[in-house]
ROFILUM-584874 format. One record per atom (N, C-alpha, C, CB): chain; x, y, z; residue in three letters. Coordinates in steps of 0.001 Angstrom, whole numbers, plus 500000, padded with zeros to 6 digits. Glycine has a CB too. Example, Ala and Ser with C-alpha at 12.3 -4.5 7.8 and 13.67 -1.06 7.14 Angstrom:
<sites>
(site "A",(513190,494310,507800),"ala")
(site "A",(512300,495500,507800),"ala")
(site "A",(513200,496700,507800),"ala")
(site "A",(511308,495527,509046),"ala")
(site "A",(512850,497750,507080),"ser")
(site "A",(513670,498940,507140),"ser")
(site "A",(512900,500030,507870),"ser")
(site "A",(514084,499402,505725),"ser")
</sites>
This chain:
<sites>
(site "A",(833805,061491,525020),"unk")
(site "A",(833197,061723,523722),"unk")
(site "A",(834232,061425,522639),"unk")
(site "A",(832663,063183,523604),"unk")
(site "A",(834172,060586,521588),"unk")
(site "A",(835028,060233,520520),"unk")
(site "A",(834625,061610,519886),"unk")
(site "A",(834745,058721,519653),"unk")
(site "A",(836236,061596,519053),"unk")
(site "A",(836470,062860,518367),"unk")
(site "A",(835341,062959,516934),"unk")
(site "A",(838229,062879,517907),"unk")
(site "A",(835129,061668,516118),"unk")
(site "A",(833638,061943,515094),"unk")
(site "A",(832184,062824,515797),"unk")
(site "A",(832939,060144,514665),"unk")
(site "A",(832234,061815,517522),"unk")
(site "A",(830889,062500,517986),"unk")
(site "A",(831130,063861,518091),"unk")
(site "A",(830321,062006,519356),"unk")
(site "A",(832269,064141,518894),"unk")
(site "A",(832393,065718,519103),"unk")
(site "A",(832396,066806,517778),"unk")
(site "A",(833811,065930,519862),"unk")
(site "A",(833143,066257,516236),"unk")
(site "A",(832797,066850,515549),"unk")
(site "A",(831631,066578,514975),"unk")
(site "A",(833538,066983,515012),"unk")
(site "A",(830493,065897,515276),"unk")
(site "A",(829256,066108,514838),"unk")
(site "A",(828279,067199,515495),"unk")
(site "A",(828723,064916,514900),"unk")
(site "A",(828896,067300,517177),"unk")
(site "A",(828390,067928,518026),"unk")
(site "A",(828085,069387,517727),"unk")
(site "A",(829099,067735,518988),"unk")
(site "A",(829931,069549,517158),"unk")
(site "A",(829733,071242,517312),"unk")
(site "A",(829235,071508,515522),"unk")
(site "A",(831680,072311,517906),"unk")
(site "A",(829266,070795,514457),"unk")
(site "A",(828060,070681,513475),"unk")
(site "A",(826847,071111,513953),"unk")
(site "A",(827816,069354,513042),"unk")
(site "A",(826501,070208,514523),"unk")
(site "A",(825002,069790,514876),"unk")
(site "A",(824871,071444,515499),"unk")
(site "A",(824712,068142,516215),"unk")
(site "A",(825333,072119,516404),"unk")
(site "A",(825243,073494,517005),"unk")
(site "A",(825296,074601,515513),"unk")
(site "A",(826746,073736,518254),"unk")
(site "A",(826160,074625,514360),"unk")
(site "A",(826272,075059,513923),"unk")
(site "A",(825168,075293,513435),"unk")
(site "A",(826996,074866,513645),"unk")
(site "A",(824520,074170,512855),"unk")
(site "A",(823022,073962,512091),"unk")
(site "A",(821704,074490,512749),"unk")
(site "A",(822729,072398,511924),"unk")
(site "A",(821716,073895,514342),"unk")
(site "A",(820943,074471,515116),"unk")
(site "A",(820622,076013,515377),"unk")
(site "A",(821286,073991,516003),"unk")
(site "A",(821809,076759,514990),"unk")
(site "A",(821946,078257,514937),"unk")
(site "A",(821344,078777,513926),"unk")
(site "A",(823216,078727,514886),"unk")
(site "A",(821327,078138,512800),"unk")
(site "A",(821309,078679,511227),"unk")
(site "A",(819651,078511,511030),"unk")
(site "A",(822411,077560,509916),"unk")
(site "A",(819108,077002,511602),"unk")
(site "A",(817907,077009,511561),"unk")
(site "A",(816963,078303,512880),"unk")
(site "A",(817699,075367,511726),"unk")
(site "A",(817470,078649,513795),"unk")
(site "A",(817534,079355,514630),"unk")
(site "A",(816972,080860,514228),"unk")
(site "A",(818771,079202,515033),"unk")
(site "A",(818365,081211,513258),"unk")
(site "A",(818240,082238,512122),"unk")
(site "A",(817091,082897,511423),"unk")
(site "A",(818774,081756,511214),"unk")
(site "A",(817151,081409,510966),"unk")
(site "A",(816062,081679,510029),"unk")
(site "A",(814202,081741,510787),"unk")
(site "A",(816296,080302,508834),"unk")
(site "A",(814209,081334,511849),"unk")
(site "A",(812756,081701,512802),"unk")
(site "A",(812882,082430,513368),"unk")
(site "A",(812146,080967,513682),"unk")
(site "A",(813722,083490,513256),"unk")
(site "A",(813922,085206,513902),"unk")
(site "A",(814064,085840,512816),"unk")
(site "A",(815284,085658,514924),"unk")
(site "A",(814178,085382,511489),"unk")
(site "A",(814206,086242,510429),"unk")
(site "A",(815472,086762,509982),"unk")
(site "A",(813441,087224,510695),"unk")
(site "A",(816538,085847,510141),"unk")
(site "A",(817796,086108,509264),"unk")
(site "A",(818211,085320,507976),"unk")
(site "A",(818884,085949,510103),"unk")
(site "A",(819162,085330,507698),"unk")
(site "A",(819462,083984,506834),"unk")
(site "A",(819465,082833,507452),"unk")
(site "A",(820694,083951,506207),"unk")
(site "A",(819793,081807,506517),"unk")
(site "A",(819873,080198,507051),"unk")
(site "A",(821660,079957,507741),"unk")
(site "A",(819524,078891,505317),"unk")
(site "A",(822244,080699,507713),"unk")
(site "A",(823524,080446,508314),"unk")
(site "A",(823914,080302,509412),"unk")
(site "A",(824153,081063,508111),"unk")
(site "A",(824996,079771,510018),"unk")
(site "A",(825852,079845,511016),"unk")
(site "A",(827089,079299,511068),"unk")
(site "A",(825349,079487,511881),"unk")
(site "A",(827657,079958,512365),"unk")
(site "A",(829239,079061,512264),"unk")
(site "A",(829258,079113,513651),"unk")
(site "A",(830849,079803,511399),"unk")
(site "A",(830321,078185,514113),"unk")
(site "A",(830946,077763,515310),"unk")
(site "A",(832212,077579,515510),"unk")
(site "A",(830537,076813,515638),"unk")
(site "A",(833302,078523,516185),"unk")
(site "A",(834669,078195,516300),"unk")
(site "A",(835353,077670,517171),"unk")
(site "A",(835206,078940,516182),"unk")
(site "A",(835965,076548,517533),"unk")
(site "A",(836648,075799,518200),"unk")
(site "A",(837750,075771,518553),"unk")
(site "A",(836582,075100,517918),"unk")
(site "A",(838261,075788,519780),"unk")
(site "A",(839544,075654,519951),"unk")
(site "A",(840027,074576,520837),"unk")
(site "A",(839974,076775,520338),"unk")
(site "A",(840686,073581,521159),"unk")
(site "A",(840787,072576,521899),"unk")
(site "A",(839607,072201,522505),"unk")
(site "A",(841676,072753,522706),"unk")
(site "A",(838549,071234,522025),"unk")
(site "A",(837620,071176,521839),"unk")
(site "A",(836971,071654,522843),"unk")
(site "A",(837426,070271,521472),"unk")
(site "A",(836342,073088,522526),"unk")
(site "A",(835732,073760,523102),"unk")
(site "A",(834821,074990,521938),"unk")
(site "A",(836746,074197,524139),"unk")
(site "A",(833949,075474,522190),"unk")
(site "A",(833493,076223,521379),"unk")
(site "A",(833795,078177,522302),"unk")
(site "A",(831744,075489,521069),"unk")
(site "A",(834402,078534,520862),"unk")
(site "A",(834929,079821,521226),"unk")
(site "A",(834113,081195,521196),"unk")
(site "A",(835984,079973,520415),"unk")
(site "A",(833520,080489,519725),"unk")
(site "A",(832357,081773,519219),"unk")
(site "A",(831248,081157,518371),"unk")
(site "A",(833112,083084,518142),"unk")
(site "A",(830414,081748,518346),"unk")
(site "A",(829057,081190,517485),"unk")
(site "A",(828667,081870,517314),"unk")
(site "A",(828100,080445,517752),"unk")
(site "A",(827689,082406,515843),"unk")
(site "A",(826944,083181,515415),"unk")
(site "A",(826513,082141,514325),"unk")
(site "A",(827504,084549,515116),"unk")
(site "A",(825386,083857,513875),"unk")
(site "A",(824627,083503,512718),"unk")
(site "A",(824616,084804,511767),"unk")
(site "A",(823128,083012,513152),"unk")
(site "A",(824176,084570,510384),"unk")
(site "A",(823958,085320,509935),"unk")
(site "A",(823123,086793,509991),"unk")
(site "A",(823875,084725,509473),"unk")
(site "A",(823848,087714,510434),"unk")
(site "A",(822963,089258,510745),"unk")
(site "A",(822880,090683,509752),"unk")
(site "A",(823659,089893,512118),"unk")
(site "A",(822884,089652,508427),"unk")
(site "A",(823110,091124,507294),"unk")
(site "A",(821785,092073,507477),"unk")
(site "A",(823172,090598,505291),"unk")
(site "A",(820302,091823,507200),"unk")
(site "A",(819146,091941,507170),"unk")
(site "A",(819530,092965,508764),"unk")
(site "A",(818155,090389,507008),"unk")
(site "A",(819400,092465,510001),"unk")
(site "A",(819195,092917,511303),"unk")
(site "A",(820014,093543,511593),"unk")
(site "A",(819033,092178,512176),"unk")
(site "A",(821076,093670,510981),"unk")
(site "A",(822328,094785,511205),"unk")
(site "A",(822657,095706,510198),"unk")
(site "A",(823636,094143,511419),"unk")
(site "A",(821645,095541,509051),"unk")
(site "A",(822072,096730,507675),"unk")
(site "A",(823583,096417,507294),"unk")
(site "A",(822012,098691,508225),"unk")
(site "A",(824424,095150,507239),"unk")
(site "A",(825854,094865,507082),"unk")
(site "A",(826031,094150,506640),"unk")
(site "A",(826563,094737,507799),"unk")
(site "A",(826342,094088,504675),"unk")
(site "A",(826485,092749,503971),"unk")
(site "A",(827573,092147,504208),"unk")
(site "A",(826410,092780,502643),"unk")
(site "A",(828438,092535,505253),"unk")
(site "A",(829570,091634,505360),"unk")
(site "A",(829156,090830,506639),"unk")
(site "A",(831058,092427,505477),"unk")
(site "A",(828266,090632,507624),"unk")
(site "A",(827800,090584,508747),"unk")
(site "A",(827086,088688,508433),"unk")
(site "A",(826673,092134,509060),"unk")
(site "A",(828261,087999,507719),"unk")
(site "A",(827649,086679,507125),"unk")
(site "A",(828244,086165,509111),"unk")
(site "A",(828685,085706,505073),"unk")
(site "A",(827570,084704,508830),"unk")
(site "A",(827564,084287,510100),"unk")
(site "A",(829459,083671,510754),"unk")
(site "A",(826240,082979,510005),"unk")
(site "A",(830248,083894,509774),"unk")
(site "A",(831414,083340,509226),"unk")
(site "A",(832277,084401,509865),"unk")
(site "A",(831479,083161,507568),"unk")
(site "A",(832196,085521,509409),"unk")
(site "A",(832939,086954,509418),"unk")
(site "A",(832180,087520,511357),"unk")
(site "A",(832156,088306,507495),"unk")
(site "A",(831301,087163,511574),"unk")
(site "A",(830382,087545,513224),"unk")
(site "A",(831241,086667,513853),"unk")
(site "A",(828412,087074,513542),"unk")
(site "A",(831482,085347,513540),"unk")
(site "A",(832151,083984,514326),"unk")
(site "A",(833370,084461,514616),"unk")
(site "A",(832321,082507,513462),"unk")
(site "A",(834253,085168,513296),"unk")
(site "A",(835958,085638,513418),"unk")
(site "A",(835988,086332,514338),"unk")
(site "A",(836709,086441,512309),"unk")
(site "A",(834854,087278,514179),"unk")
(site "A",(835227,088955,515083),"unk")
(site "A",(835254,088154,516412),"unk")
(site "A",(833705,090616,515078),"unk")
(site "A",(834250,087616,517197),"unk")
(site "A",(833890,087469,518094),"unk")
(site "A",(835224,086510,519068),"unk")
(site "A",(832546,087002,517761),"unk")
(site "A",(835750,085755,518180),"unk")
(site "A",(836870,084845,518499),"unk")
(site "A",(837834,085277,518459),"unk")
(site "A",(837045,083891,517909),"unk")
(site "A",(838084,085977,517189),"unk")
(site "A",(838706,086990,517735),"unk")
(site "A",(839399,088390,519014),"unk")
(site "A",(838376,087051,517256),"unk")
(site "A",(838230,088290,519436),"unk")
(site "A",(838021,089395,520714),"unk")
(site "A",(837948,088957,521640),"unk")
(site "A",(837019,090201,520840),"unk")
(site "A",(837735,087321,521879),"unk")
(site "A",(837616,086513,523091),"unk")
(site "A",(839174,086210,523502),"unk")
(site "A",(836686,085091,522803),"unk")
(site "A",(839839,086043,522453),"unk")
(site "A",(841362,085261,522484),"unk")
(site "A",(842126,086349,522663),"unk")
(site "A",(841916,084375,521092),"unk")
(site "A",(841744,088179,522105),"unk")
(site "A",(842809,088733,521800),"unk")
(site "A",(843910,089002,520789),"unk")
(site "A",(843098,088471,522362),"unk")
(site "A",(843114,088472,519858),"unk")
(site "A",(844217,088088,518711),"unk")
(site "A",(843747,088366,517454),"unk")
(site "A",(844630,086597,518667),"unk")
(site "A",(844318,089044,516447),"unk")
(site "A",(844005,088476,515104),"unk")
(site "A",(844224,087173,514460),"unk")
(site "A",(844515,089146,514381),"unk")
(site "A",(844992,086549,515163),"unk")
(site "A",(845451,084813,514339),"unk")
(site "A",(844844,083717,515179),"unk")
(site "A",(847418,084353,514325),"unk")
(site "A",(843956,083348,514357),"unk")
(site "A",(843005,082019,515112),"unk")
(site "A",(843619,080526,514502),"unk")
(site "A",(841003,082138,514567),"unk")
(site "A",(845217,080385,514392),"unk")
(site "A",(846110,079344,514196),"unk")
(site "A",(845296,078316,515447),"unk")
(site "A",(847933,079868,514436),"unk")
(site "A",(844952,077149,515163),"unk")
(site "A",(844449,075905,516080),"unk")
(site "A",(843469,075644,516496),"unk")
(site "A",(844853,075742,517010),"unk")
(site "A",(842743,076651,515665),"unk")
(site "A",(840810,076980,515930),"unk")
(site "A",(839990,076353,514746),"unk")
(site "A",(840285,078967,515859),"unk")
(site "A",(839184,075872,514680),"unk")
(site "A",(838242,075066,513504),"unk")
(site "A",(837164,075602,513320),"unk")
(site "A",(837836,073681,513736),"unk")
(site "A",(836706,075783,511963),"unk")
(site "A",(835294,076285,511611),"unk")
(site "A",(834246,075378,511616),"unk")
(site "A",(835244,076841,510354),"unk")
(site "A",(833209,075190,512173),"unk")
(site "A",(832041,074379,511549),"unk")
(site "A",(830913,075522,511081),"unk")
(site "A",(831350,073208,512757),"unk")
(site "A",(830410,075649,510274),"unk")
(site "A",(829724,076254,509301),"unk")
(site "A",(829106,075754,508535),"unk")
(site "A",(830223,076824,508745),"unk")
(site "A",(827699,076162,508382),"unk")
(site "A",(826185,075033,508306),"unk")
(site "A",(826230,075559,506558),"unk")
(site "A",(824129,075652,509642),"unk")
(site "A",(827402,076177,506096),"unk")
(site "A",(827472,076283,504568),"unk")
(site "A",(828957,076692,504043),"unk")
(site "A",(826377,077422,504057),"unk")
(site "A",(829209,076020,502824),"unk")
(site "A",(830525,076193,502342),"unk")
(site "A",(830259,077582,502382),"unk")
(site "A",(831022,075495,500954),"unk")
(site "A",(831476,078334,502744),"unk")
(site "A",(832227,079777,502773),"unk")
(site "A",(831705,080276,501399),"unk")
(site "A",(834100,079735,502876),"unk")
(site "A",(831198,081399,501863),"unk")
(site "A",(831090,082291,500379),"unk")
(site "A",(832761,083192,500116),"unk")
(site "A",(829482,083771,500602),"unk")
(site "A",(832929,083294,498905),"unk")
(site "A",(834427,084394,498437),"unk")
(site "A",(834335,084786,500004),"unk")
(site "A",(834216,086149,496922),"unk")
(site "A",(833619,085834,499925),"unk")
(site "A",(834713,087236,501214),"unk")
(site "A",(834487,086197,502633),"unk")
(site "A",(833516,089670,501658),"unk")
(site "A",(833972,085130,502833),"unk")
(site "A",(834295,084505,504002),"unk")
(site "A",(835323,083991,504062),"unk")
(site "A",(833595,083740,504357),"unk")
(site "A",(835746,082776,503000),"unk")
(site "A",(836627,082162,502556),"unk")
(site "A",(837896,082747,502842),"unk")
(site "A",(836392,081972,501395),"unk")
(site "A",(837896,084414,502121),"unk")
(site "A",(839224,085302,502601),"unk")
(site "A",(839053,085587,503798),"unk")
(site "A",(839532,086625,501919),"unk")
(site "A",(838413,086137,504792),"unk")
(site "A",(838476,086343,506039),"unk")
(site "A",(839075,085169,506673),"unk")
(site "A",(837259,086683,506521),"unk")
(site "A",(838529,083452,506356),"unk")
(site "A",(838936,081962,507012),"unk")
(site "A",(840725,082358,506400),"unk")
(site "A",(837821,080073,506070),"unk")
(site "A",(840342,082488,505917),"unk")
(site "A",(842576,082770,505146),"unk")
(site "A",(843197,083574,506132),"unk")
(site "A",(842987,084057,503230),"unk")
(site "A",(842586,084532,506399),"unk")
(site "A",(843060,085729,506947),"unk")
(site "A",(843520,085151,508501),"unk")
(site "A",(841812,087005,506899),"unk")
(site "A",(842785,084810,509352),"unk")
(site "A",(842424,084635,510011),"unk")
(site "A",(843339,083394,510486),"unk")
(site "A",(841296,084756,509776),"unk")
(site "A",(843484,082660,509414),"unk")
(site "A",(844688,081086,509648),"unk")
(site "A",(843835,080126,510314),"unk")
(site "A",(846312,081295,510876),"unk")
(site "A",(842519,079999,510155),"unk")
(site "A",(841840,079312,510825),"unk")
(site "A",(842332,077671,510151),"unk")
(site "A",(840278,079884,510723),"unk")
(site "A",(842560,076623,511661),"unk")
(site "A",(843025,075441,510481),"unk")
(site "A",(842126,074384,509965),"unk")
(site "A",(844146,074583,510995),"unk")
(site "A",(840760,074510,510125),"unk")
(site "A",(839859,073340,509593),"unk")
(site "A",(838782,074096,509425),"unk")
(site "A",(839581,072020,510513),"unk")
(site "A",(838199,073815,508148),"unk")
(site "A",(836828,073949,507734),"unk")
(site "A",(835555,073012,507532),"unk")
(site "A",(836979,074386,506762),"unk")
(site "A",(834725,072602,508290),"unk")
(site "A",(833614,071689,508496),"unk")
(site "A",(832756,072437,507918),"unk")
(site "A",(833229,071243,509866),"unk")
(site "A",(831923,072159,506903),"unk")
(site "A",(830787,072288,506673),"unk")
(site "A",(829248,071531,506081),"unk")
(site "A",(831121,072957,506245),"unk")
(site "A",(828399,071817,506213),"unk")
(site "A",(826963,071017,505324),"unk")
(site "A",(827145,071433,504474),"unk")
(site "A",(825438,071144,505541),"unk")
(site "A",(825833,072611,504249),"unk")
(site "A",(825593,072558,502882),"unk")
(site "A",(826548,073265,501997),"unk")
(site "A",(824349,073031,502654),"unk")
(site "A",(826026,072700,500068),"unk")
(site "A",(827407,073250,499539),"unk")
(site "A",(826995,074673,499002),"unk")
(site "A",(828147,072234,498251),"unk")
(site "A",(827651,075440,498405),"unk")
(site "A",(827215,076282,497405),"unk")
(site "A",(826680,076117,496550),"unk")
(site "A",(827772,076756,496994),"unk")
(site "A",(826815,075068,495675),"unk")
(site "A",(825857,074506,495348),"unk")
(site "A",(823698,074308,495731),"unk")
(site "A",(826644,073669,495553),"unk")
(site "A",(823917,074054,496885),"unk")
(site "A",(822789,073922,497939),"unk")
(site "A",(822251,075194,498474),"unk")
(site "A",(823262,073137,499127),"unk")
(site "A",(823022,076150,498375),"unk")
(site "A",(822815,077779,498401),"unk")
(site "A",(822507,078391,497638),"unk")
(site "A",(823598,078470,498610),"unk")
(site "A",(822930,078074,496035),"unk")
(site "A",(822590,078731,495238),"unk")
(site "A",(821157,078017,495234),"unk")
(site "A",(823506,078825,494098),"unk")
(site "A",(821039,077339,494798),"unk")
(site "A",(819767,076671,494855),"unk")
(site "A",(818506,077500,494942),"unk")
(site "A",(819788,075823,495945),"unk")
(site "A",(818877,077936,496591),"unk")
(site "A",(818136,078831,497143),"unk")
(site "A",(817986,080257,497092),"unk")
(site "A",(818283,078639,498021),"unk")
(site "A",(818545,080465,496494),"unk")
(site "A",(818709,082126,496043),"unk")
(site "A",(820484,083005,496458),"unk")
(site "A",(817209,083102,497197),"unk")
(site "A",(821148,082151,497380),"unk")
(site "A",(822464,082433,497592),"unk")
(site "A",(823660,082095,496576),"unk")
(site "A",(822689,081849,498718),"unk")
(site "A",(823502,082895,495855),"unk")
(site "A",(824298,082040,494503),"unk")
(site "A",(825582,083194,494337),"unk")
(site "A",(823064,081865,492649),"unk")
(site "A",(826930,082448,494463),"unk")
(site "A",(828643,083564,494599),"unk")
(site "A",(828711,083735,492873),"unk")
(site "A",(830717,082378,495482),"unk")
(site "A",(828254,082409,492439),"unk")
(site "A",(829009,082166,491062),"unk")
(site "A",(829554,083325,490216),"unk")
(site "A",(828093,081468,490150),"unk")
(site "A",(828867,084817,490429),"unk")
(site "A",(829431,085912,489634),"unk")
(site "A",(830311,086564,490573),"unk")
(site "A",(828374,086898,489022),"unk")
(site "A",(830229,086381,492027),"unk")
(site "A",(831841,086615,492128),"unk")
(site "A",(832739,085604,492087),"unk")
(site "A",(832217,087203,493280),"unk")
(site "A",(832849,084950,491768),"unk")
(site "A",(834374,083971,491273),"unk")
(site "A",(834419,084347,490171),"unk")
(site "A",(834479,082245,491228),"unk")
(site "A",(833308,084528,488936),"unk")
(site "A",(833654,084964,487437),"unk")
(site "A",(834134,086588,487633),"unk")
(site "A",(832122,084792,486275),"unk")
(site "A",(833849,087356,488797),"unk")
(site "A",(834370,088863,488656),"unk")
(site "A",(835758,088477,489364),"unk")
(site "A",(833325,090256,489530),"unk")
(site "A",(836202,087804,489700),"unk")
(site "A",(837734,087864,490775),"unk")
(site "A",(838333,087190,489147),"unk")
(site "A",(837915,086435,492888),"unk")
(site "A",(838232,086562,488269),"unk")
(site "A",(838835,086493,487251),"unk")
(site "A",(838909,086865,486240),"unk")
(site "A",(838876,085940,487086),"unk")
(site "A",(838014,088222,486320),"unk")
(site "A",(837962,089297,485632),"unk")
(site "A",(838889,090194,485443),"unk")
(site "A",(837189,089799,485950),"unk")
(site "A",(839486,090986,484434),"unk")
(site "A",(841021,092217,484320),"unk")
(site "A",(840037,093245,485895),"unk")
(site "A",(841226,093704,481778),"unk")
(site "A",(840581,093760,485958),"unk")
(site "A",(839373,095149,486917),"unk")
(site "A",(839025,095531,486082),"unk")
(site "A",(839764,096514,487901),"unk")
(site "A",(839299,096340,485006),"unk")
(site "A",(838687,097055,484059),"unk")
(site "A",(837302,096461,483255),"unk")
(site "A",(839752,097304,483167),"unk")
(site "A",(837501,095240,483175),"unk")
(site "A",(835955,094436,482792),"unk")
(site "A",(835267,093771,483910),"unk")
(site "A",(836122,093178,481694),"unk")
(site "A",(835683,094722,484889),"unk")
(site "A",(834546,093812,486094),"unk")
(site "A",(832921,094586,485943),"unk")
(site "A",(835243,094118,488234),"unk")
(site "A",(832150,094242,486422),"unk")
(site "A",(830766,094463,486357),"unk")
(site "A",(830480,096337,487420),"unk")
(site "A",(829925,092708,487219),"unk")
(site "A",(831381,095854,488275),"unk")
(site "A",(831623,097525,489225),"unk")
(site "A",(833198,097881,488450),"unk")
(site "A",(831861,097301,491668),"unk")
(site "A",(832778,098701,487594),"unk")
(site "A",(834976,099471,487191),"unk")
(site "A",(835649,099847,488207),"unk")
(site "A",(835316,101164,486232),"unk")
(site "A",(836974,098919,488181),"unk")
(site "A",(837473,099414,489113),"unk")
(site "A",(838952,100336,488354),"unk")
(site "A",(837676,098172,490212),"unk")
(site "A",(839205,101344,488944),"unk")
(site "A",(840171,101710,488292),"unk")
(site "A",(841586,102648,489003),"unk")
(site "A",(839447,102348,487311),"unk")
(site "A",(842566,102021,488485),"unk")
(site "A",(843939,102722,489321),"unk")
(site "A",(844228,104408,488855),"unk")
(site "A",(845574,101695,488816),"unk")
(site "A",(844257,104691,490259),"unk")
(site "A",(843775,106363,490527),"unk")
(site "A",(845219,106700,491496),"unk")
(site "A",(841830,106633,491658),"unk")
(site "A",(846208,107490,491034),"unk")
(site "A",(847367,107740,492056),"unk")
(site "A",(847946,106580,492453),"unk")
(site "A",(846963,108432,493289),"unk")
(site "A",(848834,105512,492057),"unk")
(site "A",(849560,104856,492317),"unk")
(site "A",(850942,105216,493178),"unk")
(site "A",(849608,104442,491319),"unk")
(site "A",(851458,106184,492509),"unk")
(site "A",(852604,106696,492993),"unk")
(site "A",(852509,107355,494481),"unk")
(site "A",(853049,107652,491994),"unk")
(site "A",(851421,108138,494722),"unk")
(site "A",(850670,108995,495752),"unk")
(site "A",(850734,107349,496836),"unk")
(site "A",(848679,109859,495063),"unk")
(site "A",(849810,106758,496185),"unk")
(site "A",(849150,105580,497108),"unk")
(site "A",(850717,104710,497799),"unk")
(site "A",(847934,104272,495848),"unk")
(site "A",(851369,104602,496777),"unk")
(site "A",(852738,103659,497034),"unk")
(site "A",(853961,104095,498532),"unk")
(site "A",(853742,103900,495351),"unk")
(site "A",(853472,105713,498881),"unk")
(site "A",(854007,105962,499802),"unk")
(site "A",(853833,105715,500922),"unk")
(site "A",(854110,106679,499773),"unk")
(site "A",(852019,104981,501478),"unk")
(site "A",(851517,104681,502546),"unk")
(site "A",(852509,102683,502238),"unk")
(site "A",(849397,105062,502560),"unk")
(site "A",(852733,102220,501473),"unk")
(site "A",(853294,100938,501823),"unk")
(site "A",(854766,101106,501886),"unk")
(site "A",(852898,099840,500834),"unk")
(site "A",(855165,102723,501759),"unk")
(site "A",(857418,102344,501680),"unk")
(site "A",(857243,102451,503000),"unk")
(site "A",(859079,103795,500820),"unk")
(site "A",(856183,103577,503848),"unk")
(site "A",(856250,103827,505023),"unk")
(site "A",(855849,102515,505755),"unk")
(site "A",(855501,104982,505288),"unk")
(site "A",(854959,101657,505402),"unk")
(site "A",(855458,100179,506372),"unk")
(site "A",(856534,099501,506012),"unk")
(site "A",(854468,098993,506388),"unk")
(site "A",(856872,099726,504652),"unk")
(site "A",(858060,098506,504708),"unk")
(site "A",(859331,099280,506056),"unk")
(site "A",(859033,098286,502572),"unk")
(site "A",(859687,100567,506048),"unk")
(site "A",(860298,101105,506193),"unk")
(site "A",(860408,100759,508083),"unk")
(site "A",(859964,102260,505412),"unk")
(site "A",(859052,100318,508355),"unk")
(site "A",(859030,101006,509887),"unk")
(site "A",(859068,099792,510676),"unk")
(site "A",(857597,102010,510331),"unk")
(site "A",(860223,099759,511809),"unk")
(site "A",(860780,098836,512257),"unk")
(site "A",(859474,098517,512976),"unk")
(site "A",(862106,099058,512929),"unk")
(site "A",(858637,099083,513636),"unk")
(site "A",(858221,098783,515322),"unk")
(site "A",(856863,098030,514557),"unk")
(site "A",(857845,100538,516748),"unk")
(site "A",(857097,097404,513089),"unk")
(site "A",(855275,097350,512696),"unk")
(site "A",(854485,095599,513144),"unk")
(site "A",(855083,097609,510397),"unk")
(site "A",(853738,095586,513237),"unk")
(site "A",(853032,093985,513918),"unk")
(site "A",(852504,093395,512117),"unk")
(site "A",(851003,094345,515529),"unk")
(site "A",(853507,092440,512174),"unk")
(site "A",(853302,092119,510768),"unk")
(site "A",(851967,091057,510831),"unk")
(site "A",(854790,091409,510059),"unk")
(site "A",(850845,090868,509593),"unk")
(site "A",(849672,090286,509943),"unk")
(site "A",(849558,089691,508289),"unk")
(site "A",(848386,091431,510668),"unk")
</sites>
């Protein structure tokens, strides 16, 4: 299999999931994670069927690949995902060190449809204090002692 077909392949699965989704009654999403071309984890979107707005098909794909490998760092693993990353996916794909992102449709193509981030990118460049939810600093000094105690502690698994 040439490497275009194979990345159309595990696309083509990604999409197949998302349309999948959506005739069981979830969202239109999915993702597929790869590791030496092989597929590691796959999901779809389960916010609706699991009561869990973080439960996008993106963040189901991490956990799961996560738990297969053992690892929090998915360094050499690829996303295909039947939609550009929303914000909190995007940070989880960061988190995570995942090194390629494949996707269809854009955000653009989401919003469209009623999936629209655009007010969180305008709230992440917001002060906190003028965000739409107030957020506000409560015990700093109190709070600052849970991070001297990691800087402090030799035995810690840095992430």
């Amino acid at each position: 299999m040439s490497p275009d077909h194979a990345l159309a392949s595990f696309m083509r699965e990604a999409i197949r999931l998302s349309r999948e989704s959506v005739r069981q009654g979830g969202g239109p999403f999915a993702a597929v994670i790869v590791k030496h071309g092989e597929i590691i984890a796959q999901a779809s979107n389960s916010v609706t069927s699991d009561n869990d707005p973080t439960a996008h098909a993106e963040i189901n794909a991490i956990r799961q690949a996560c738990r297969k490998l053992s690892t929090f760092d998915l360094s050499g693993c690829t996303l295909f995902t039947s939609c550009e990353p929303c914000p909190m996916c995007l940070g989880a794909i960061y988190w995570a060190r995942l090194e390629k992102i494949y996707y269809g449709n854009t955000k653009n193509d989401a919003a469209a449809i009623g999936f629209d981030d655009a007010f969180i990118y305008q709230e992440l460049d917001a002060p906190p204090g003028k965000r739409a939810i107030p957020m506000v600093n409560l015990l700093p000094e109190e709070a600052g002692k849970a991070f001297a105690d990691w800087e402090a502690k030799e035995d810690k698994i840095e992430y």
